[in-house]
SEDREN-921884 format. One record per atom (N, C-alpha, C): atom name; residue in three letters; x, y, z. Coordinates in Angstrom, 3 decimals. Layout:
PT, dovex, lumtor, x, y, z
PT, CA, ALA, X, Y, Z
...
This chain:
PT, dovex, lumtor, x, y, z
PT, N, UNK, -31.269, -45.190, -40.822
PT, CA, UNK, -29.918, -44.925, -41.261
PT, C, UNK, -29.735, -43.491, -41.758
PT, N, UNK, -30.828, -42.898, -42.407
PT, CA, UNK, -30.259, -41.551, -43.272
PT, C, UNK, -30.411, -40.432, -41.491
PT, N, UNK, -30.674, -40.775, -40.529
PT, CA, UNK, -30.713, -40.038, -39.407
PT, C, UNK, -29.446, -40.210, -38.952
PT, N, UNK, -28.645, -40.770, -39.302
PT, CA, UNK, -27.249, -40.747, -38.730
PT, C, UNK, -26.524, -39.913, -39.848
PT, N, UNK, -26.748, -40.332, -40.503
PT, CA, UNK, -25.896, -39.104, -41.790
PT, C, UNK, -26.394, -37.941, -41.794
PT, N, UNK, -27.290, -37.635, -41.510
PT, CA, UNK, -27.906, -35.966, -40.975
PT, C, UNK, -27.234, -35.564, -39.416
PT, N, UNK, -27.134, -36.312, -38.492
PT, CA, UNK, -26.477, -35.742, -37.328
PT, C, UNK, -24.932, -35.628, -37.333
PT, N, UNK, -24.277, -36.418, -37.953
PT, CA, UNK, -22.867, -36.158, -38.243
PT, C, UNK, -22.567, -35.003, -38.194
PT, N, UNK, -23.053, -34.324, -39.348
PT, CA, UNK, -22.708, -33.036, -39.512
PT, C, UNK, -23.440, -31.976, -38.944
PT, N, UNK, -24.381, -32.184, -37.667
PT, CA, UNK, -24.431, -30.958, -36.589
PT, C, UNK, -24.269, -31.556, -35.281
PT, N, UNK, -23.529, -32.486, -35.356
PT, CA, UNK, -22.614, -32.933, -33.798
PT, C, UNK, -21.041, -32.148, -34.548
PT, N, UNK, -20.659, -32.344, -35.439
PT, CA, UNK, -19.331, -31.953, -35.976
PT, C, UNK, -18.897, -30.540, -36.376
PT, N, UNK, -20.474, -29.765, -36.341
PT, CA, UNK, -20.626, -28.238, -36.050
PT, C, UNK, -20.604, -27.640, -34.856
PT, N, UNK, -21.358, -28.158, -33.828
PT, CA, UNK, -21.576, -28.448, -32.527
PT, C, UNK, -20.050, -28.339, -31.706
PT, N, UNK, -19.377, -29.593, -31.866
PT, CA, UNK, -18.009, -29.534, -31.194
PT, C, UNK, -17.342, -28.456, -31.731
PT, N, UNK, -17.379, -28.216, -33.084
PT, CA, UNK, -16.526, -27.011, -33.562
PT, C, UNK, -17.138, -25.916, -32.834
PT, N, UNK, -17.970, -25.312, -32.538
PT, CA, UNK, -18.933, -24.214, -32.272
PT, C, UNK, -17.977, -24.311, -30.762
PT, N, UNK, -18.333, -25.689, -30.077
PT, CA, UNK, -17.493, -25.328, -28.510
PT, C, UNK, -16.171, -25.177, -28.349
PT, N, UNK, -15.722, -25.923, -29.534
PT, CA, UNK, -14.261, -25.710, -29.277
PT, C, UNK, -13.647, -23.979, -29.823
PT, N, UNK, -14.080, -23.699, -30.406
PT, CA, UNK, -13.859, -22.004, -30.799
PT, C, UNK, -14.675, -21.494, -29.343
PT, N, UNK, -15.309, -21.616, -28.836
PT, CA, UNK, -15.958, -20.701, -28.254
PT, C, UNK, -15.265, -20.367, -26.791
PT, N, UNK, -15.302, -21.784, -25.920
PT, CA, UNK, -14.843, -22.315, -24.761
PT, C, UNK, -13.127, -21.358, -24.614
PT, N, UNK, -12.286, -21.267, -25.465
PT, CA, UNK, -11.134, -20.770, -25.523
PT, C, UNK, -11.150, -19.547, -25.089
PT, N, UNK, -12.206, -18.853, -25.575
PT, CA, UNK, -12.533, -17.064, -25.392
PT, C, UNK, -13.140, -16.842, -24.383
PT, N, UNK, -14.073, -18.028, -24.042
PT, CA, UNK, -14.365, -17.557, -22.177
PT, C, UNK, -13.188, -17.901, -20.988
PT, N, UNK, -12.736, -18.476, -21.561
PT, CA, UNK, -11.557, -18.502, -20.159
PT, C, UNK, -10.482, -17.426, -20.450
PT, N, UNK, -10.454, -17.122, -21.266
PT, CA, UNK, -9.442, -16.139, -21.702
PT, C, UNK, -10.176, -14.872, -20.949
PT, N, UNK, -11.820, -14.728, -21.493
PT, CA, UNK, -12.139, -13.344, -21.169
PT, C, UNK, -12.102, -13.629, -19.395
PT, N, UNK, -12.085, -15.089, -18.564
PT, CA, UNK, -12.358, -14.866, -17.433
PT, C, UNK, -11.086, -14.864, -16.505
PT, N, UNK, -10.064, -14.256, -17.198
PT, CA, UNK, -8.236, -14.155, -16.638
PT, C, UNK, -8.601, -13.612, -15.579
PT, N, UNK, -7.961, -14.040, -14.528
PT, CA, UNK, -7.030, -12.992, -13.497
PT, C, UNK, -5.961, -12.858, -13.428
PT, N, UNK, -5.720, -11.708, -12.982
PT, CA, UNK, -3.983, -11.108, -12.561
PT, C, UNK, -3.477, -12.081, -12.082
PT, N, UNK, -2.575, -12.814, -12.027
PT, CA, UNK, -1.851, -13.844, -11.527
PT, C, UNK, -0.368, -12.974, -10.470
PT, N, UNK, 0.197, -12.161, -11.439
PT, CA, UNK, 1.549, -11.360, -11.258
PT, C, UNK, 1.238, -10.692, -9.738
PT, N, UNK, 2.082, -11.308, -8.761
PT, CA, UNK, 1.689, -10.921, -7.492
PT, C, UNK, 2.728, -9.255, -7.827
PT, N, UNK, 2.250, -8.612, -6.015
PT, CA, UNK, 3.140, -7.599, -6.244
PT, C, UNK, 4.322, -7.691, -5.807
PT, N, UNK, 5.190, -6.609, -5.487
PT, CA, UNK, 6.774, -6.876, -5.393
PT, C, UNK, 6.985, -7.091, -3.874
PT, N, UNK, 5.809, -6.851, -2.716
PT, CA, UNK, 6.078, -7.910, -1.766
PT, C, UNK, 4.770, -7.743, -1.211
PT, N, UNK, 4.918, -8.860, -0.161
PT, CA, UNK, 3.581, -9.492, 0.549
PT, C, UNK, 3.168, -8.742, 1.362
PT, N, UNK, 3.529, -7.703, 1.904
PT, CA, UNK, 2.815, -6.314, 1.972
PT, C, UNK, 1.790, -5.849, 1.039
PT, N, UNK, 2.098, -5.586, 0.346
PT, CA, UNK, 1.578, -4.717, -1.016
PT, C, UNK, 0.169, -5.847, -1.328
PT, N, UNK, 0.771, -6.997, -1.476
PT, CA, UNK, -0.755, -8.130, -1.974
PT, C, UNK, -1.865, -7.763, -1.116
PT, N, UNK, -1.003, -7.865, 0.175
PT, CA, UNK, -2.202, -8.120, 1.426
PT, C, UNK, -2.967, -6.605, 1.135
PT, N, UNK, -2.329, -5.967, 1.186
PT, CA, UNK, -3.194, -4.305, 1.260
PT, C, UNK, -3.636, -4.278, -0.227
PT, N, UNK, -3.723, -5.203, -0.944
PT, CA, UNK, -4.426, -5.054, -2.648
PT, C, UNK, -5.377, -5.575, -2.303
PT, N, UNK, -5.299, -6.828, -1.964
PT, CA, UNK, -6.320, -7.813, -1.809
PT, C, UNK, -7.643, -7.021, -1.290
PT, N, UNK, -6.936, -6.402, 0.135
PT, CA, UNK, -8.274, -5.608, 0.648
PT, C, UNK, -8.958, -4.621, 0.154
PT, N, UNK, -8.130, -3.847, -0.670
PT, CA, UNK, -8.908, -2.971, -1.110
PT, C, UNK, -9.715, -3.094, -2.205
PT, N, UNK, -9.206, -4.114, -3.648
PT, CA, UNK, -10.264, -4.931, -4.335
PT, C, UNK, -11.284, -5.479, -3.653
PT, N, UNK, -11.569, -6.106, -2.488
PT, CA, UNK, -12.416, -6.142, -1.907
PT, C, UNK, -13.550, -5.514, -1.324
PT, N, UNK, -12.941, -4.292, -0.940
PT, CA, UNK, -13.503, -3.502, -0.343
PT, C, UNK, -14.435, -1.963, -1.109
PT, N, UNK, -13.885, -2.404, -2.613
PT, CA, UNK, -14.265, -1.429, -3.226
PT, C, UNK, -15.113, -2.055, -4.905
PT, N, UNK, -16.243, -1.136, -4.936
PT, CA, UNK, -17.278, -1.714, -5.723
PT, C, UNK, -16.966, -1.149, -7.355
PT, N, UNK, -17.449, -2.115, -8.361
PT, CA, UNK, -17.016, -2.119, -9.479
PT, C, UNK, -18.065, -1.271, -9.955
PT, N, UNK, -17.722, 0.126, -10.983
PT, CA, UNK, -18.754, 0.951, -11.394
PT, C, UNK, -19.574, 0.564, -12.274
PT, N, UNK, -19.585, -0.440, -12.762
PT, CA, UNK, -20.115, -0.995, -13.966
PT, C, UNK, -21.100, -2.080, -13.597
PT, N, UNK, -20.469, -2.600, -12.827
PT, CA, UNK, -20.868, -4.108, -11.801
PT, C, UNK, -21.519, -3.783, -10.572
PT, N, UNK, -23.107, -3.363, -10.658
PT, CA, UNK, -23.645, -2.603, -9.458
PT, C, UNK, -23.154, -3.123, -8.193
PT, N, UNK, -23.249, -4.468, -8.384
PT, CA, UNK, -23.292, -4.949, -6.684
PT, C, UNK, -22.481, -5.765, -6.950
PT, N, UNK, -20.992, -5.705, -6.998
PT, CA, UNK, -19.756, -6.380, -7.319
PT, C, UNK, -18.624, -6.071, -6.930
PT, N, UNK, -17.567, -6.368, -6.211
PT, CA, UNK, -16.394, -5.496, -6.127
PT, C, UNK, -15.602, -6.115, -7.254
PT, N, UNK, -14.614, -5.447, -6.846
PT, CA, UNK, -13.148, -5.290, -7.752
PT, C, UNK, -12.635, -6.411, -7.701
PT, N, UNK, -12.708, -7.628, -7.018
PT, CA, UNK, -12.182, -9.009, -6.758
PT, C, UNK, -12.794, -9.942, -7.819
PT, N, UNK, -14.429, -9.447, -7.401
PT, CA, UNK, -14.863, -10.204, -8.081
PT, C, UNK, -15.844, -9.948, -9.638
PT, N, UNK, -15.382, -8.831, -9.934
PT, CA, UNK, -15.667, -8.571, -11.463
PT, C, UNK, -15.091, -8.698, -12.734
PT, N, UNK, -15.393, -9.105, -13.613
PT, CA, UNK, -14.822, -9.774, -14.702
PT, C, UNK, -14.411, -8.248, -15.587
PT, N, UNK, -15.491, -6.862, -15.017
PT, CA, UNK, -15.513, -6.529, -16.665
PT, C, UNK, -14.366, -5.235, -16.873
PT, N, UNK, -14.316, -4.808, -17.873
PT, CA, UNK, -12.765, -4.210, -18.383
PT, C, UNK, -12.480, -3.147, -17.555
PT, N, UNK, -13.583, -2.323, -16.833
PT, CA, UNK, -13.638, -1.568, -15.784
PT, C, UNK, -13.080, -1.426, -14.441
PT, N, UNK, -13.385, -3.075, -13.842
PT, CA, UNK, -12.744, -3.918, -13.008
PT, C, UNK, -11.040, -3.569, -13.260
PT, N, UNK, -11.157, -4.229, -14.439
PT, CA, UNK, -9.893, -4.711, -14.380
PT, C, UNK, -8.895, -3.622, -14.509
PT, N, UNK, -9.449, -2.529, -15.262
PT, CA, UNK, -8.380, -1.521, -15.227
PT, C, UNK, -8.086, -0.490, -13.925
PT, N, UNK, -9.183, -0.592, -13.288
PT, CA, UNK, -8.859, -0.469, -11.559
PT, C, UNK, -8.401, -1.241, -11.140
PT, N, UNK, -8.121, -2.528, -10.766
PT, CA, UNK, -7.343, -3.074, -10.225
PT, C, UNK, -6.105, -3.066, -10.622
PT, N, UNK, -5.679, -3.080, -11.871
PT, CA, UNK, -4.241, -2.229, -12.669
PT, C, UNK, -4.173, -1.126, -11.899
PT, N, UNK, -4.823, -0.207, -11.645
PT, CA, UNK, -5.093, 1.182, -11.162
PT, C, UNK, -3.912, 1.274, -9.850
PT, N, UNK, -5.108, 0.450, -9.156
PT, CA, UNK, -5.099, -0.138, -7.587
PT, C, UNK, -3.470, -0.629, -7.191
PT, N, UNK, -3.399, -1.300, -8.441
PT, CA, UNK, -2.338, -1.929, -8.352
PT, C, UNK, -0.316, -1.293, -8.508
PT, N, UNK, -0.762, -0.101, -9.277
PT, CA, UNK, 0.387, 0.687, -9.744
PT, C, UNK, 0.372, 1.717, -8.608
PT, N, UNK, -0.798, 2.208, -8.243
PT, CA, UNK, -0.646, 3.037, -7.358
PT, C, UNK, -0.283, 2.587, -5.529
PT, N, UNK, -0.075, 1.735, -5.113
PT, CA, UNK, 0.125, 0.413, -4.220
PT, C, UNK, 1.832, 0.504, -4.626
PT, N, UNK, 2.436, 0.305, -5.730
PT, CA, UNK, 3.966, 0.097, -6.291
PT, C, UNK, 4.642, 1.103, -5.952
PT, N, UNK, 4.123, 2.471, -6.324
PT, CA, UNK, 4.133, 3.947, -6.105
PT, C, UNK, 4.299, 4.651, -4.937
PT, N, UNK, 3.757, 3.284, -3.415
PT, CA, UNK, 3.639, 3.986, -2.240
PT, C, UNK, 2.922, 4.947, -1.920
PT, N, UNK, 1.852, 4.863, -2.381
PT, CA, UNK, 0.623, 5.333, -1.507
PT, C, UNK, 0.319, 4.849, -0.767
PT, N, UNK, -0.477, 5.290, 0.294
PT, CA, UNK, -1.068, 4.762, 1.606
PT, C, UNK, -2.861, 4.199, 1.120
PT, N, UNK, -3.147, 3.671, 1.699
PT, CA, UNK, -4.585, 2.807, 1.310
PT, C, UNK, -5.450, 4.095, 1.344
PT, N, UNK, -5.467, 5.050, 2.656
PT, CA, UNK, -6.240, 6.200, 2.496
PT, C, UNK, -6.288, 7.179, 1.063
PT, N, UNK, -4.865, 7.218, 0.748
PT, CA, UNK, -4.687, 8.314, -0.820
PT, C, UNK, -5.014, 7.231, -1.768
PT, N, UNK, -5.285, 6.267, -1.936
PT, CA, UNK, -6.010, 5.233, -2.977
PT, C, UNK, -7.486, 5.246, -2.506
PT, N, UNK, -7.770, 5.506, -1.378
PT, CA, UNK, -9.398, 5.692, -1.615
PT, C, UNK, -9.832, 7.041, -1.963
PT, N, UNK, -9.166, 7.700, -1.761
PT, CA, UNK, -9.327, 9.033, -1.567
PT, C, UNK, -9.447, 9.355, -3.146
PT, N, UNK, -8.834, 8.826, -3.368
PT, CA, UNK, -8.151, 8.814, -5.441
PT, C, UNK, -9.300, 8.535, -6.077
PT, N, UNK, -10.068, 6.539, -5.778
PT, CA, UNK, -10.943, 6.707, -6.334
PT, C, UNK, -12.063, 7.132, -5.927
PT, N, UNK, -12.506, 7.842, -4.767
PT, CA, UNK, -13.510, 8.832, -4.716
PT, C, UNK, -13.770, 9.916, -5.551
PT, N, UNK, -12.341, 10.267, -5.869
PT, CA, UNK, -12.663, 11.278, -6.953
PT, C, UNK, -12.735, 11.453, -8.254
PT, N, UNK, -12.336, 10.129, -8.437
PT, CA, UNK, -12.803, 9.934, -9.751
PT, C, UNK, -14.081, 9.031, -9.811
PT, N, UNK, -14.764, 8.436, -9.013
PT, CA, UNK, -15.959, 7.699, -9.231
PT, C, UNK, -17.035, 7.385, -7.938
PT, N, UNK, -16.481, 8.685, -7.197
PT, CA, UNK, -17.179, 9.101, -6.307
PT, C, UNK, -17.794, 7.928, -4.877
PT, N, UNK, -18.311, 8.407, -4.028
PT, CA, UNK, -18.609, 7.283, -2.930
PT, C, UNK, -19.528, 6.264, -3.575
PT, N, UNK, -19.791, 6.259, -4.116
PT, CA, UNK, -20.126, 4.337, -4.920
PT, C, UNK, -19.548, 3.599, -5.131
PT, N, UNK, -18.049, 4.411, -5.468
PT, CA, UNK, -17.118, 3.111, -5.425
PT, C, UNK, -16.831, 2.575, -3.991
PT, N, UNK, -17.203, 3.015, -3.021
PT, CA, UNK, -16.379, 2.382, -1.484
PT, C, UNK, -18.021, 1.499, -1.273
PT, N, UNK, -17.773, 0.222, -0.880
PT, CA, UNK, -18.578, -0.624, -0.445
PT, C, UNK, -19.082, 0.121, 1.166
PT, N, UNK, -18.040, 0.828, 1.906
PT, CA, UNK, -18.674, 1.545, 3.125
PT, C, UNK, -18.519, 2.682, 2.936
PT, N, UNK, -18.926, 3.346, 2.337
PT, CA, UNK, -18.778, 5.198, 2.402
PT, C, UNK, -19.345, 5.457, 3.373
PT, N, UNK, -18.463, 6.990, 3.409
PT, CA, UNK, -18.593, 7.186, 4.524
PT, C, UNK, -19.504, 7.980, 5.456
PT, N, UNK, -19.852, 8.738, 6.738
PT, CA, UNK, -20.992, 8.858, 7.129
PT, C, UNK, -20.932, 10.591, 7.183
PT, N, UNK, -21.680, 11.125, 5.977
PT, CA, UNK, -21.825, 12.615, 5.636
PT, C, UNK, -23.339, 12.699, 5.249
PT, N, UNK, -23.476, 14.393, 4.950
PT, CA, UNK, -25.034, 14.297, 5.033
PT, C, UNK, -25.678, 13.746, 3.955
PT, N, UNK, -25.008, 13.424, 2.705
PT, CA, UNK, -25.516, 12.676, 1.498
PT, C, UNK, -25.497, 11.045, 1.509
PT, N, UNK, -24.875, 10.943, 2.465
PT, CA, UNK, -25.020, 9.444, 2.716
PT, C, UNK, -25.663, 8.907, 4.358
PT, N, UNK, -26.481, 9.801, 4.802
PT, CA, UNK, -26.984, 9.556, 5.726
PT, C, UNK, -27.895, 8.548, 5.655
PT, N, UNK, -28.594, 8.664, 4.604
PT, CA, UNK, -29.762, 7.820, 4.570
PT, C, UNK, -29.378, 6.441, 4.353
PT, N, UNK, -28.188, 6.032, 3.901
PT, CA, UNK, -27.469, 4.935, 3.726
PT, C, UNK, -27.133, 3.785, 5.218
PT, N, UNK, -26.539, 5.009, 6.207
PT, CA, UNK, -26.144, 4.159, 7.263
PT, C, UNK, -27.760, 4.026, 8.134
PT, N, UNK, -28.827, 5.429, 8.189
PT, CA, UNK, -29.508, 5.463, 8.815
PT, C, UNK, -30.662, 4.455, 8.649
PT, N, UNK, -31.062, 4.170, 7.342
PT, CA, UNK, -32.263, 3.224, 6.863
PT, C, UNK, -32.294, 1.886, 7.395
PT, N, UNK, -31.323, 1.216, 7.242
PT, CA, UNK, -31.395, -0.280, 7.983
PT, C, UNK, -31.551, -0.214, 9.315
PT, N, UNK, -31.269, 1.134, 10.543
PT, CA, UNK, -31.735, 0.408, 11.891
PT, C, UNK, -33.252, 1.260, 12.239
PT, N, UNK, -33.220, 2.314, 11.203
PT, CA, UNK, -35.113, 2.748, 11.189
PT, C, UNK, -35.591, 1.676, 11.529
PT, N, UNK, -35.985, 0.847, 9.532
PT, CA, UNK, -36.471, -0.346, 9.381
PT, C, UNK, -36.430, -1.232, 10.207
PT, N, UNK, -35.209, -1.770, 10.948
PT, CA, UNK, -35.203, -2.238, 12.220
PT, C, UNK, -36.247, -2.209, 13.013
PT, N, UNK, -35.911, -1.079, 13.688
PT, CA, UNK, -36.660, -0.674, 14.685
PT, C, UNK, -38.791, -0.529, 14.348
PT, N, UNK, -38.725, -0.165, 13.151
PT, CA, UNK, -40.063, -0.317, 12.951
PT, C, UNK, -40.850, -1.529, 12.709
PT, N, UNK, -39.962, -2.453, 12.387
PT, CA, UNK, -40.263, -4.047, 12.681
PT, C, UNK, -40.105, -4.514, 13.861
PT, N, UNK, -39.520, -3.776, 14.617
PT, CA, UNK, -39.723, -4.394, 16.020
PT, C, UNK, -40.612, -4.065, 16.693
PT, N, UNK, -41.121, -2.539, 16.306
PT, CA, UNK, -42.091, -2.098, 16.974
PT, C, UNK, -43.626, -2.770, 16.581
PT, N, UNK, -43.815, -2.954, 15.374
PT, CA, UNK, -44.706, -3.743, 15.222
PT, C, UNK, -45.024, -5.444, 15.276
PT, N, UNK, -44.089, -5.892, 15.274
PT, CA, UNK, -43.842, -7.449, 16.329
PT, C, UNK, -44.070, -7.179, 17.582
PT, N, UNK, -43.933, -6.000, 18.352
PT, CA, UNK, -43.976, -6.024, 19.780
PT, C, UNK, -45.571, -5.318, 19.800
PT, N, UNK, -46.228, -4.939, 18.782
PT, CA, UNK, -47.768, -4.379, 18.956
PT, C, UNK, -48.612, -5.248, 18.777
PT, N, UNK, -48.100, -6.793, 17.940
PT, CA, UNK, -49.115, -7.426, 17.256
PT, C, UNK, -48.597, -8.505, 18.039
PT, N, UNK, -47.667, -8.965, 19.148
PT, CA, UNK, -47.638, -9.817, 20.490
PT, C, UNK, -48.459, -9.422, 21.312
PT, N, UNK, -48.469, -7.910, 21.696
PT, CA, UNK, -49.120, -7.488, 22.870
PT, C, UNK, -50.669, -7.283, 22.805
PT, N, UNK, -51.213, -7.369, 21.656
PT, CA, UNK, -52.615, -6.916, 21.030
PT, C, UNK, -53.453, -8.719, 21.148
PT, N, UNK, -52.567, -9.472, 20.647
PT, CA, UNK, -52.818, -10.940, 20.849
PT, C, UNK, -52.913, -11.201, 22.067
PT, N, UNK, -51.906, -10.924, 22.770
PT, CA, UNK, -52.249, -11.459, 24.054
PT, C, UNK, -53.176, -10.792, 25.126
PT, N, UNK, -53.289, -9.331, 24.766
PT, CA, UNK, -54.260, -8.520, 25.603
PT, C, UNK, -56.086, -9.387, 24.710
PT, N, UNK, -56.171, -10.000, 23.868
PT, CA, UNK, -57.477, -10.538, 23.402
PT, C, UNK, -57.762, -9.777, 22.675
PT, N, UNK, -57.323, -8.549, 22.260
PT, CA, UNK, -58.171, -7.491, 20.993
PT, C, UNK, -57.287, -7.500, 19.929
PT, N, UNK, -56.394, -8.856, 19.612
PT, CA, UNK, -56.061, -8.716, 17.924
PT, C, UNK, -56.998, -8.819, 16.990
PT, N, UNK, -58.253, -9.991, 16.872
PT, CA, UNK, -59.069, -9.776, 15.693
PT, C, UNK, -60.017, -9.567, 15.970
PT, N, UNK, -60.542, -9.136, 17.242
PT, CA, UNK, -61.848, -9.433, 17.773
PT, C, UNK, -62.857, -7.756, 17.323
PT, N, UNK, -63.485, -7.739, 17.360
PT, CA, UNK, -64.277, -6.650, 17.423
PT, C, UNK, -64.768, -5.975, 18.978
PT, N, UNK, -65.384, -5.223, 19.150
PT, CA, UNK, -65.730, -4.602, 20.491
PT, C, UNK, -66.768, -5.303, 20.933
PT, N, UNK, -66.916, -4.966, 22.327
PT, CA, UNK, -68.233, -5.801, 22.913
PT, C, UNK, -69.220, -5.484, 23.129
PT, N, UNK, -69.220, -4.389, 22.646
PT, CA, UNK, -70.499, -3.520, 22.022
PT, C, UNK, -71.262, -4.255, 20.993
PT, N, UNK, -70.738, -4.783, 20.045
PT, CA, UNK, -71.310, -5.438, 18.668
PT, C, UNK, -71.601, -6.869, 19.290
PT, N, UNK, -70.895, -7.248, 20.435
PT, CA, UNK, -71.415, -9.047, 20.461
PT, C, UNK, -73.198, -9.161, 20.701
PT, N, UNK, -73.482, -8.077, 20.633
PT, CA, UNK, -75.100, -8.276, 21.103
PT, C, UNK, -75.903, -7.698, 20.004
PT, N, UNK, -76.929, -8.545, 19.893
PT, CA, UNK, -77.669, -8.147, 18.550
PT, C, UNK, -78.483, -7.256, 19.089
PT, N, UNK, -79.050, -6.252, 18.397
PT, CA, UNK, -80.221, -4.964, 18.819
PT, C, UNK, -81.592, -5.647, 18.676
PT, N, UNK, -83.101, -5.518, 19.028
PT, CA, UNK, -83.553, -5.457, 19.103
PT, C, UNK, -84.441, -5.911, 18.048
PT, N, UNK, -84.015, -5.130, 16.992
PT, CA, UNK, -84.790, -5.174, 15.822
PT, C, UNK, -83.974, -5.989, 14.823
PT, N, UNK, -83.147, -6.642, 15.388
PT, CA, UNK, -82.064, -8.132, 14.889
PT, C, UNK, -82.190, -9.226, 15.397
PT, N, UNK, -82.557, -8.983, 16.456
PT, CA, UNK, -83.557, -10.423, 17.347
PT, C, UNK, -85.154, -10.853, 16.636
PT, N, UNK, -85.392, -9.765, 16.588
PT, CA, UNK, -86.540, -9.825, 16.039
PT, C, UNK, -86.825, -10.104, 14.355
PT, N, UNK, -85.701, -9.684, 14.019
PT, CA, UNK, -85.461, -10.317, 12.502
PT, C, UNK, -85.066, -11.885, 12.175
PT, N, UNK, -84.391, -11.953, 13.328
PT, CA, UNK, -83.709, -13.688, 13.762
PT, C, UNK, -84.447, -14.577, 13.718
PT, N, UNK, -85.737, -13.969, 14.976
PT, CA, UNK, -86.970, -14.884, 14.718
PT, C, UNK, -87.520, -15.395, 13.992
PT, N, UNK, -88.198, -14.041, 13.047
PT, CA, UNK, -88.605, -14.561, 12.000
PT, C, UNK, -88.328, -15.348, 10.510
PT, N, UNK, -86.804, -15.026, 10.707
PT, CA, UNK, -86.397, -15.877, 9.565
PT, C, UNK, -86.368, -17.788, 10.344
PT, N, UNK, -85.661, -17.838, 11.675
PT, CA, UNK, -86.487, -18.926, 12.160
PT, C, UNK, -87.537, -20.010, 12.477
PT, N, UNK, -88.413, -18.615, 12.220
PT, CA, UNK, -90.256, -19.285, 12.174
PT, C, UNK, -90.006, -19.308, 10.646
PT, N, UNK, -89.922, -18.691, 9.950
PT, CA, UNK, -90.183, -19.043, 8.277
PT, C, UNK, -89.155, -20.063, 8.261
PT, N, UNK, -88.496, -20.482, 8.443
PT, CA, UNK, -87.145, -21.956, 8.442
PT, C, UNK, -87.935, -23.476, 8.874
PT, N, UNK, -88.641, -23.163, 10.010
PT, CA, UNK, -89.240, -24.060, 10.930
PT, C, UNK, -90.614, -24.358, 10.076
PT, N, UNK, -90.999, -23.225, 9.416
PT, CA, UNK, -92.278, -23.663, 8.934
PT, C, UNK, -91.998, -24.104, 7.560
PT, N, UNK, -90.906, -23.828, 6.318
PT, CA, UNK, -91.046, -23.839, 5.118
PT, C, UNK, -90.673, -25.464, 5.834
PT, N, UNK, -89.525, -25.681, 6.616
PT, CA, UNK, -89.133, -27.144, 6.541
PT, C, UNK, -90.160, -28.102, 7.062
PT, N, UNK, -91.289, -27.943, 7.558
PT, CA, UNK, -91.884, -28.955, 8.259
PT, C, UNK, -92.826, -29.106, 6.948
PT, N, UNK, -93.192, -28.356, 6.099
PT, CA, UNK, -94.256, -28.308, 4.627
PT, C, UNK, -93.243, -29.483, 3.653
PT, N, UNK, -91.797, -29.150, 3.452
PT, CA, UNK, -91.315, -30.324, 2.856
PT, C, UNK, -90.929, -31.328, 3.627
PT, N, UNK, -91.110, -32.246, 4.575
PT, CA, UNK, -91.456, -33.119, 5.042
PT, C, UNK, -92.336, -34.200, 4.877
PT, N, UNK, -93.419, -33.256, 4.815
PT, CA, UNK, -95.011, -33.863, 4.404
PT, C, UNK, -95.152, -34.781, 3.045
């Protein structure tokens, strides 16, 4: 019985604890609801929150980031869209203020070469070695050694033996 009068009061802390708490995460997890002033304008928002990465939120866009950064670009995004800009002078905009990291595809210059170029290298150097370690298998010299070594020398035959004769003889003594 005195175990029920001890949990009362941290089940009754407990719910209080969630019920204060639970309120402030949905609050902190709002979205913009307020479409824009026409279905033009959404459609070309939509994409470009999409299409563009949150500075804060390494690997996140603008759609899908919660944090105040997000959100005040997409305000951003969003006033400047009202304003009549074209999608190009909104990327163009935030390039310069947060440079090609913000575009999920930046674009192809000599500082971002290594960006578009690395994935079909890598490619290609995995293919090349799938196509060395098929052809090495099937030619018979993937694990094998040379055929030079399949033959013992002389003075390895002759070592063979004798550990043989000493094998043949220690075992026939324990027998006896």
């Amino acid at each position: 019985m005195p175990n029920k009068i001890h949990r009362t009061p941290l089940i009754a802390t407990l719910t209080l604890l969630v019920a204060v708490v639970m309120p402030i995460a949905v609050a902190r997890a709002s979205v913009e609801v307020e479409p824009l002033s026409s279905r033009e304008l959404q459609a070309r928002y939509e994409v470009l929150i999409e299409e563009m990465r949150c500075p804060k939120c390494q690997n996140q866009n603008l759609a899908g980031s919660d944090s105040m950064v997000a959100t005040d670009l997409r305000r951003e995004i969003r006033r400047l869209l009202e304003e009549g800009f074209s999608d190009r002078e909104i990327n163009d905009y935030m390039v310069a203020r947060y440079g090609d990291f913000v575009l999920y595809r930046p674009p192809l210059q000599r500082n971002t070469l290594a960006l578009w170029l690395a994935p079909g290298v890598f490619a290609a150097l995995g293919l090349l070695t799938l196509i060395m370690i098929v052809v090495r298998s099937r030619s018979g010299r993937g694990g094998q050694q040379g055929e030079a070594s399949d033959e013992l020398s002389v003075e390895e035959q002759r070592r063979l033996a004798q550990l043989l004769n000493a094998d043949e003889q220690g075992g026939s003594k324990n027998n006896d």
